[in-house]
N, C-alpha and C positions, 0 to 999 in steps of 0.2 A: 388438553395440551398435547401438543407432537412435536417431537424433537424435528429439526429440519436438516437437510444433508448441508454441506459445508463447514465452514466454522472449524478449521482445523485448532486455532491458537481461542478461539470460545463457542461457547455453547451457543445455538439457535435453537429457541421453541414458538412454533405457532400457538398462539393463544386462542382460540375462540371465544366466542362469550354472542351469551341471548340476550337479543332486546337490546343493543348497545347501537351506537354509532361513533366512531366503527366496530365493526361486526367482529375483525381478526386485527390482533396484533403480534408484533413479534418482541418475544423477550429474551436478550442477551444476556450471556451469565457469566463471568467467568469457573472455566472449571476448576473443579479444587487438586491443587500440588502442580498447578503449572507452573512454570519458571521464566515465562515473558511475562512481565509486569509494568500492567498501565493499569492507569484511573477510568474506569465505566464513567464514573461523575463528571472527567472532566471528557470524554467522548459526548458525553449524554450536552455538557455545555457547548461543547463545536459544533455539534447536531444544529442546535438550537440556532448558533450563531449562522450558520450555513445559508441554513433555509432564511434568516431576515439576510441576505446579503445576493437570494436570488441562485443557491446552488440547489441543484436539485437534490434533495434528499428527503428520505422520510421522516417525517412528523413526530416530534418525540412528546412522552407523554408523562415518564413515573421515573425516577432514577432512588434506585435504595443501598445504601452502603452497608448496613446492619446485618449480617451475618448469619444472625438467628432466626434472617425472613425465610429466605431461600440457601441458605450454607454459604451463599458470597455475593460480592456484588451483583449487579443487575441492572438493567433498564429499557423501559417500554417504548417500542418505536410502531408508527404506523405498517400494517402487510403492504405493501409495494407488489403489486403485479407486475410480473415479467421473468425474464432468462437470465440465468448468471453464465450457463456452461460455454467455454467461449469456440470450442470445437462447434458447437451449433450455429455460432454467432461465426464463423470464418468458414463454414460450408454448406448449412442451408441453405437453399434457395430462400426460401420464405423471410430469410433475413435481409435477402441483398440489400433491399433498403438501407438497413439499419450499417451495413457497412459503406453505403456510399455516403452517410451521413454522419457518424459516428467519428471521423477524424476532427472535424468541425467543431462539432457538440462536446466532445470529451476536451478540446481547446480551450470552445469559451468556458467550459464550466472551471476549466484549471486554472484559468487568465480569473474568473472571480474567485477562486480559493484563496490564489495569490495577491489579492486586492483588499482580504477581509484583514479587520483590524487586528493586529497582532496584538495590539495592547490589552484584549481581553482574550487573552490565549487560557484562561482556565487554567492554570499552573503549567502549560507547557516546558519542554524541555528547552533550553536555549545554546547555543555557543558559550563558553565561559570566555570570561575576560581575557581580552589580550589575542582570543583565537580567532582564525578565519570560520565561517561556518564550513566548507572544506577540511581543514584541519583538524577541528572538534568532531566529525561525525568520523573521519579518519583512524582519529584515535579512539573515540567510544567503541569502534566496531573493532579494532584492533584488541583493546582489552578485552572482550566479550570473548571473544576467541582464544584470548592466551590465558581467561581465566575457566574455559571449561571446556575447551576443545578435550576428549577423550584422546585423541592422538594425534599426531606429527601431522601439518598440511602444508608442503613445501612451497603449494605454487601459489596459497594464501600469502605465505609471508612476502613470498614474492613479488605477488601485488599490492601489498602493503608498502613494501619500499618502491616499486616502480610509481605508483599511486604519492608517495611522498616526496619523490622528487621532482612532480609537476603540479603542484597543486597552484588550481586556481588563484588570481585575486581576488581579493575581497568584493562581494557587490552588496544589492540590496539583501537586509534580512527580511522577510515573509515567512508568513504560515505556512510550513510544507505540510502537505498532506502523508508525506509517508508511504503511502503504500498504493500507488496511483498507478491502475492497469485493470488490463481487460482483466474478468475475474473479481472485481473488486467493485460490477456496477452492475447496474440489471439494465437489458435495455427488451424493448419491441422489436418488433416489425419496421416502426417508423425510427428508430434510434435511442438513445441514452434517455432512462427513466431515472435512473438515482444515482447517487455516487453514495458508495459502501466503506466501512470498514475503517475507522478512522482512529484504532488506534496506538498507531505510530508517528500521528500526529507532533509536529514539533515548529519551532522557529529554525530558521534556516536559510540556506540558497535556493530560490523559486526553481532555477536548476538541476538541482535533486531533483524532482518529479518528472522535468522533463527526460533525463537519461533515465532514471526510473522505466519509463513507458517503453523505454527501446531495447529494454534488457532481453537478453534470447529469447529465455522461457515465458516471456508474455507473448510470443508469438507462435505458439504450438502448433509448430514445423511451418506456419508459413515464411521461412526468411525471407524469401524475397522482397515482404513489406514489410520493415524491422520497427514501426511501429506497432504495435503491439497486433500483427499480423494483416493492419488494414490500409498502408500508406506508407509510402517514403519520407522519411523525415523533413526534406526540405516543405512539403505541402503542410507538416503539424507544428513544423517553427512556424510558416507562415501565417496561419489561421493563428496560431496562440498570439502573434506580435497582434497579428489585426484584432483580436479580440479583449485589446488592452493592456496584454503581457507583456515583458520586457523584449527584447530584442536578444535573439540566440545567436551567441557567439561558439560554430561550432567545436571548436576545440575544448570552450568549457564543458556545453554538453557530453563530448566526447567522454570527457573524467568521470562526467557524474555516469556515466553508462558502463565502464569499467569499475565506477564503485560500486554501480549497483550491484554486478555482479559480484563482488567480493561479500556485499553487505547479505545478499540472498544467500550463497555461500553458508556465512556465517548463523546465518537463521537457520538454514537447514540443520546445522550440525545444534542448534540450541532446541530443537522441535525433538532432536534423535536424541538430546540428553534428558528430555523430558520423559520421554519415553521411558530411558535407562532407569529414570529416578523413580518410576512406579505406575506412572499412568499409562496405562497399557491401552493407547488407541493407536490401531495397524496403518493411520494414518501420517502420524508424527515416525513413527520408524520407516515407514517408506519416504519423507521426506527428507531422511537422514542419510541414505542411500542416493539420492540426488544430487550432493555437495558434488560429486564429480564431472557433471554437467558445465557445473560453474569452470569450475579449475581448469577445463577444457578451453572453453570460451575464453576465458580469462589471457588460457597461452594464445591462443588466433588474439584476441586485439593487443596485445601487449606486444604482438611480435615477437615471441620468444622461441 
């Protein structure tokens, strides 16, 4: 076994094994005393469900809840060949391909995320009653923040209240993916091999993903294509409506792309409290150090 880079919120190990087919897998763990808390098991059932519904992911194989296997959850997924680092995938040559094709391909496979049956969401998190999905991820992220921020973040609150006096209408609820951006999928030469990382997976506004993908820091430094460094937005609503997706109304996108940045924000500062709380990886405190970024961003789209 070999630990693999990434994986800041869990563990990656390449597994090898003789005489098998297949030869390498990879196994997910959560690390122990971290403080974002989701279900392996029910990642390990999204997996499952992805791949019958035609999204690209890899092939899951062993999910273990029992503690006393490995000291925490876990579960076995196929090795997927390919690139995550997305500086390589936005400067390469060797990549260009995969960036003239990748706005596309990261559409349709979001247009089938958004199609898959929510009714087996594997305990997914949902809207509670009576809230807009808007609303409900609003205030989750709002708590989360007033329940462990270490200190004072003015321009958070700020965006909290700017963010709640325009909240969207209500639309469809779908499967969000959560966490949908470059960095978050391996691709080739010729474009998107897998889609990664699933778990902040929830029910939701198909929405969310899409501002999701337009958030700064998925564009490292390319702004000029504020998709996620590779295409103007009007070309990734397009391909997403063509590929089955709902039809983007930019002002709602617009919210969800100022929430994202409030919600990234707010992760950072929960990666830095993890940190504080004992698990000393120089990863999660350098993500804690980046909340400023957000807060930046946040003032340019707010107008403020």
């Amino acid at each position: 076994m070999r630990r693999l880079a990434g994986g800041a919120s869990r563990e990656l190990w390449l597994v090898t094994l003789a005489g098998t087919d297949p030869s390498r897998l990879v196994l997910r763990r959560d690390p122990p005393g971290h403080v974002i808390e989701s279900s392996r098991q029910g990642e390990f059932q999204l997996l499952r469900a992805a791949a019958d519904a035609g999204v690209p992911v890899p092939r899951v194989h062993w999910c273990e809840d029992d503690p006393a296997i490995l000291g925490s959850s876990f579960f076995l997924m196929d090795f997927v060949e390919g690139e995550a680092l997305a500086r390589r995938l936005l400067r390469d040559e060797a990549y260009a391909g995969a960036r003239a094709a990748l706005p596309e391909q990261l559409a349709q496979a979001l247009a089938a995320i958004h199609r898959m049956d929510a009714g087996a969401d594997a305990g997914l998190a949902r809207p509670v009653e009576g809230a807009t999905p808007a609303e409900a991820e609003l205030e989750r992220f709002a708590q989360i923040l007033h329940g462990m921020a270490p200190d004072p973040h003015p321009v958070l609150e700020l965006a909290i209240r700017w963010l709640g006096r325009r909240l969207p209408p209500a639309g469809r609820v779908a499967l969000v993916h959560g966490d949908y951006r470059i960095g978050n999928v391996l691709f080739g030469p010729e474009g998107l091999r897998a889609v990664l990382d699933w778990e902040l997976a929830h029910l939701g506004d198909p929405m969310e993903d899409v501002g999701w993908l337009c958030v700064r820091s998925w564009r490292f430094g390319a702004d000029e294509r504020p998709v996620g460094g590779l295409c103007d937005r009007e070309r990734f609503w397009a391909a997403y409506a063509a590929a089955g997706g709902d039809a983007v109304d930019p002002a709602v996108a617009r919210w969800w792309e100022v929430f994202g940045n409030l919600k990234w924000a707010v992760i950072c500062i929960m990666q830095a409290q993890t940190f504080l709380n004992g698990v000393r990886n120089v990863e999660l405190a350098s993500l804690g150090r980046r909340t400023v970024e957000m807060e930046l961003e946040l003032l340019d789209l707010m107008g403020a």
